[in-house]
C-alpha positions in Angstrom: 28.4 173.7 87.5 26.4 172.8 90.6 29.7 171.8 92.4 31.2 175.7 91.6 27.9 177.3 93.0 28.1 175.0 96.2 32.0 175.9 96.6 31.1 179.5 95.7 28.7 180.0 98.3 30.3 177.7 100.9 33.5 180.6 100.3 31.3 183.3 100.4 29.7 182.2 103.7 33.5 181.8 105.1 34.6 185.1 104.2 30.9 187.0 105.3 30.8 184.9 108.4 30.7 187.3 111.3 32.5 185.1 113.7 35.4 185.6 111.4 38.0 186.9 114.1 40.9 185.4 112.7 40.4 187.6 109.5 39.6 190.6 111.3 42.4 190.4 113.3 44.8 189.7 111.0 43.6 192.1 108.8 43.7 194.9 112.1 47.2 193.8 112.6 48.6 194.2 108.8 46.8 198.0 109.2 48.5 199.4 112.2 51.4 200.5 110.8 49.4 202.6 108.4 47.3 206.1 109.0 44.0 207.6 107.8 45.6 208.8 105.1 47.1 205.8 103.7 43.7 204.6 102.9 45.1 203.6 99.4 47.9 201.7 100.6 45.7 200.3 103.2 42.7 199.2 100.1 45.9 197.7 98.7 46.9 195.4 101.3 43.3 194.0 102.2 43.0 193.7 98.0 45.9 190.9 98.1 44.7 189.3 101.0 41.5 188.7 99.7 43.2 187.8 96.3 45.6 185.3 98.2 43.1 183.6 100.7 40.8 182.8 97.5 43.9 181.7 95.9 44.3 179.0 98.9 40.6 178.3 99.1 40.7 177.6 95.1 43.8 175.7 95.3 42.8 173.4 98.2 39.5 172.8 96.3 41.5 170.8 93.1 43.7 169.6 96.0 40.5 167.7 97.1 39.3 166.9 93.0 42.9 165.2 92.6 
């Protein structure tokens, strides 16, 4: 469990980190074609992006186990 807690904080720190550009800007860049009032479709998109970069942290994390 110890290992989880290390790679669970070690993510968190990744996604909170505040030089995060690349995230930021690809997130900017997926929202431009969208207005104020797409705010759903907008919650949406940034919804699967976080679902599919934890998706590729998790699945380069057994990558490294195997």
């Amino acid at each position: 469990m110890s290992q989880f807690l290390l790679y669970f904080k070690v993510g968190l720190n990744h996604v909170l980190d505040i030089h995060a550009y690349d995230h930021v800007l690809f997130l900017i860049a997926l929202m431009l074609p969208y207005a104020f009032k797409d705010w759903k479709r907008v919650f949406v998109l940034v919804s699967l992006f976080t679902i599919g970069h934890t998706l590729s942290l998790i699945l380069s994390v057994l990558v490294s186990f195997l």
